[in-house]
C-alpha positions, 0 to 999 in steps of 0.5 A: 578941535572937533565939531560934532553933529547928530542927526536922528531918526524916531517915532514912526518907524526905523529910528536911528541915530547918526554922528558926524566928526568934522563932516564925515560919517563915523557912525550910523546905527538902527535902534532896531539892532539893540532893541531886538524889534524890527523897525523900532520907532522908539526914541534911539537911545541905544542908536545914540549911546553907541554914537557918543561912546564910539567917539568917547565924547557926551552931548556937551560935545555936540554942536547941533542935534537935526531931528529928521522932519518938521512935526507941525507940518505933519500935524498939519496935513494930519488934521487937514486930512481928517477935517477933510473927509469928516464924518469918515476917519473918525476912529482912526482920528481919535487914536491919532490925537491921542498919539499927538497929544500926549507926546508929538506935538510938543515934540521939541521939549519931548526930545529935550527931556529925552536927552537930559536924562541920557546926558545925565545917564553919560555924565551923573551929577551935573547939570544937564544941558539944553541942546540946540535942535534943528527941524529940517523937513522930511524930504530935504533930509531925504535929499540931503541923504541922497546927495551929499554921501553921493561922488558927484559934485552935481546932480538932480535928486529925486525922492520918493516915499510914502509921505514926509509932511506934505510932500511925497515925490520931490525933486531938487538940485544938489550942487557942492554944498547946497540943495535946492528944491524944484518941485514936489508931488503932495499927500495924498498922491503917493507912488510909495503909498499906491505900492504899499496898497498893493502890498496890503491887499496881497497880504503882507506888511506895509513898510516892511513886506514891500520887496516881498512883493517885488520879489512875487512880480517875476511870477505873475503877468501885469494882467491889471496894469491898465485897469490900475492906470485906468481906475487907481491913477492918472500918470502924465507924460511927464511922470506926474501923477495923481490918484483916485482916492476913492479906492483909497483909506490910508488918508481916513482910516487904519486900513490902506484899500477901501471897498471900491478897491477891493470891487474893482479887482473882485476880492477882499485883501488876503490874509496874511500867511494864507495860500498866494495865488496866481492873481496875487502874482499878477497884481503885483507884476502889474504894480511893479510895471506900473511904478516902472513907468513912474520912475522913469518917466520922472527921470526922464522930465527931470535930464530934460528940465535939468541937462544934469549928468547924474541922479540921486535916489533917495525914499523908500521907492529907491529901495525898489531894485528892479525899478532901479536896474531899469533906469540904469538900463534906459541910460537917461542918466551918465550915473546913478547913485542910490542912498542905501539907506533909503528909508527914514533911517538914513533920514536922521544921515541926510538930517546930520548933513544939512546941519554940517553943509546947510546950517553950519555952510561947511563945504563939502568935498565928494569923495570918487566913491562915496562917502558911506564906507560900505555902509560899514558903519556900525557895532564892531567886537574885536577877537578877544571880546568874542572869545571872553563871550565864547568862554562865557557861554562855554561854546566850541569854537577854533581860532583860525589865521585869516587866510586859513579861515577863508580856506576852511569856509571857501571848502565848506561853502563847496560841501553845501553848508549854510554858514553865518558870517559875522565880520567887522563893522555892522552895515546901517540900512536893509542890506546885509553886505558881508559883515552880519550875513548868511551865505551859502555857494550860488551853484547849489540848486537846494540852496534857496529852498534850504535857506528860506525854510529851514533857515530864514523861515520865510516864504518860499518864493523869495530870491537870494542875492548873490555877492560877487567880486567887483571885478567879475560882475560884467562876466556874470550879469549884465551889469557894466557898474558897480553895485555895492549896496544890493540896489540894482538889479540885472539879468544873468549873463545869457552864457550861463542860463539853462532854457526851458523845456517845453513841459517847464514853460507850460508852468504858472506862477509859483510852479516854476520856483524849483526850475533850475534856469542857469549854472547858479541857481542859488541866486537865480530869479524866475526871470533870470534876474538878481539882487546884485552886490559887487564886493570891494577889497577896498570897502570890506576886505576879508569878505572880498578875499572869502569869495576870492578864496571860493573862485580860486577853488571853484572858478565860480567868483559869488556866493549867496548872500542874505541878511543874519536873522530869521522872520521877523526879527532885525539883522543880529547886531552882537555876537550874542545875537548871532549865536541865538540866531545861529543855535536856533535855526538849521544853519551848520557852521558860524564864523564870528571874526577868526572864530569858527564854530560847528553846530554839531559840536556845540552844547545842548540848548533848550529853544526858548533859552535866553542866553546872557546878553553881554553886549548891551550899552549903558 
């Protein structure tokens, strides 16, 4: 007999749903690819209808459904924080009670009402049932995502994020089964928080325009490093750390920087979409080294305080890529592993595992890889469902045999077309890792500026990660580990970079962006760096043998690789999406399973068109 638990994610950002058969992960989804709005915070019940109906089974079928945090403690600090700075914060207290009134803090019976009616909707006419929920809190479901899917059978786990219900930096034990907890760094002293400050003074979006600024650091100088450690926070040896709150209004308000921050640095925050200038560059390389130094100060505190071998990483600070390569370059750790959903969706995974593992004392048994499957763990469509939509819509398309198909796109990759590339199960978490991508050949210098303006319809000093095959990555990064889920990041090896002239090297900032600094400009970083995604044959094979194909063509063994949507939407989920995305910008060519389509040769369509949407779960 099966044994089934769900875990979910909702109600402030990212929600998502994740189901377990037995202890393994067979689904994990984002809400936000059904609901077409990025980081959808809305109950998942799309996210759980594509679980339930993924393994054919309804809610009575479910042992236990883990909420990802505990609500009162959240209301708690919430209140505590206010009373706190009262009179201050007093309109922001007000909208927040509103939200808490009507609907979060009698969350419980909220969710309970939510899954009657979606059982009701799966099995009609029969008595709803009542189903048994656990409340694990935020940061133990963090680490739970963080060690369990990890290959080691011990290790320390250090979380990192904007906040849970107190606790925003945490560290535990993980060991077989079990995580214990060692220590934790409480609201309102928060590394993410102090992150996405920065992130909202310079413009762009907190919870979502963070690795926009990491990607503008490489331009800048840490010029205001030490005013940051010297005003904004104290950092201990030990990596501990606490923050002035006085050039803070996260706590109090709707905006994350006060006055006093914005005195301090002699500008008000930017406004989002207008000119970014050299000091913006140089205040978020100066938050980056600041995190840096955070980072690895923890870990080295916690191989002391610990002897452990290895680390798991898990919170939205994991996701900070090149804080990440620097730890693996320090070598504190034998190994590293970072849960590529680090985010609160891959907190509803961490909560399913605590209520295997923890409430239900399942063992567990770590897998030498990882027990994520490439993170391939979402919506799949066979050839004949995309070719009934392909019929539908009455698009030009051809059927090609496999390795025809990596021939035809390997050539067209080399002619310098943009293709959407649309393969197998959809990745859960940020990453697009080769089955819902847009990719491009790494050795194009117009590559980047193609894909970010006229395709991504982004800003203009944004990196490309290149996906590059296991086996080669030592020859191309300096790299010697595998890094599957684009969550490290490494210098290109010296052999392939082209050194500045004298006239390059005089430039600033954003001015450098159209230097060509090695033989794969595509994916090259201004500092000579990049996302990096090794591509196993044994996690996603057609895409392995793809970038198999362009090397055997080529001698060049990476592509670009960037996530299927443009600006502001979520990565596309059906093929239906995929083709709208397609349609709609300046890519040339989409790749739907062993469908190949031609923009060229599709039907005319006006812009604001909706297509049929054919794929939507009831």
């Amino acid at each position: 007999m099966n044994n089934y638990v769900l875990g979910i994610s909702c109600f402030y950002h990212d929600s998502a749903a994740v189901l377990l058969c037995n202890g393994e992960i067979v689904a994990a989804v984002q809400e936000e690819r059904f609901s077409r709005k990025k980081h959808d915070s809305r109950f998942p019940i799309n996210a759980i209808l594509y679980c339930l109906n993924f393994k054919k089974i309804d809610l009575r079928d479910i042992k236990y459904i883990v909420y990802y945090e505990k609500p009162l403690l959240t209301f708690q600090r919430l209140l505590g924080t206010y009373l706190g700075v009262s009179p201050r914060g007093g309109k922001s207290f007000v909208q927040a009670m509103k939200v808490w009134l009507k609907e979060k803090i009698f969350l419980k019976s909220h969710l309970k009402k939510e899954f009657k009616k979606l059982q009701n909707k799966l099995v009609p006419n029969q008595r709803p049932i009542a189903p048994e929920f656990l409340f694990p809190e935020h940061h133990q479901s963090h680490a739970a995502a963080a060690f369990f899917p990890s290959p080691f059978d011990e290790a320390v786990i250090l979380c990192m994020d904007g906040v849970g219900e107190w606790a925003t930096t945490s560290a535990w034990i993980g060991s077989k089964n079990t995580i214990t907890p060692l220590w934790e760094i409480t609201f309102p002293h928060s590394l993410g928080l102090l992150y996405s400050a920065f992130t909202y003074y310079c413009g762009f979006k907190v919870n979502s325009g963070e690795y926009k600024l990491m990607g503008l650091a490489p331009y800048g100088k840490p010029i205001y490093a030490k005013i940051i450690k010297e005003n904004l926070i104290d950092i201990q040896e030990d990596g501990t750390f606490k923050l002035n709150i006085k050039y803070f209004k996260y706590h109090r308000g709707f905006q994350m920087t006060s006055q006093k921050f914005h005195k301090l640095f002699g500008s008000p925050p930017r406004k989002n979409e207008t000119e970014l200038k050299q000091f913006h560059m140089d205040l978020a390389s100066s938050i980056q080294i600041v995190t840096e130094e955070i980072v690895l100060k923890l870990a080295k505190t916690l191989k002391k305080e610990t002897g452990k071998k290895n680390i798991c990483l898990a919170g939205g600070v994991a996701l900070n890529c090149v804080a990440n390569g620097k730890l693996i370059k320090q070598k504190i750790f034998d190994d590293i592993w970072i849960q590529p959903a680090s985010g609160d969706a891959g907190s509803a995974l961490g909560a399913a595992l605590l209520g295997w593992h923890e409430y239900m004392k399942k063992p567990r048994k770590s897998n030498p890889e990882d027990s994520m499957r490439g993170t391939y763990l979402g919506c799949e469509f066979s050839n004949f469902e995309i070719v009934e939509y392909l019929k539908g819509i009455e698009a030009k398309y051809k059927t090609m045999e496999d390795d025809a198909l990596y021939e035809k796109v390997s050539q067209l990759l080399q002619e310098g077309k943009v293709i959407g590339w649309f393969s197998g199960p959809m990745e859960f978490g940020p990453r697009a890792l080769g089955a819902r991508s847009i990719i491009g050949d790494a050795r194009n210098k117009e590559m980047q500026s193609v894909m970010n303006l006229k395709i991504k319809y982004r800003e203009s000093f944004r990196p490309f990660a290149p996906s590059v095959l296991e086996e080669d990555v030592s020859d191309i990064f300096e790299l010697e580990m595998k890094s599957p889920y684009m969550l490290l990041v490494a210098q290109l090896q010296k052999k392939l970079c082209k050194e500045m002239t004298k006239e390059e090297n005089k430039l600033f900032g954003i001015e450098k962006i159209n230097i060509v600094r090695s033989s794969l400009p595509a994916i090259t970083h201004v500092d000579y760096s990049a996302r990096v995604q090794t591509v196993s044959k044994e996690t996603n094979p057609r895409y392995y043998e793809l970038i198999k194909s362009f090397k055997k063509n080529t001698g060049c063994a990476t592509i670009v690789n960037t996530s299927f949507n443009v600006r502001g939407e979520p990565i596309v989920c059906t093929p239906n999406d995929a083709y709208r995305c397609f349609m709609r910008t300046e890519m040339d060519v989409l790749v739907l399973e062993n469908q190949i389509l031609f923009k060229n040769e599709q039907p005319k369509i006006e812009k604001n068109e909706i297509w049929k949407e054919e794929f939507v779960l009831d």
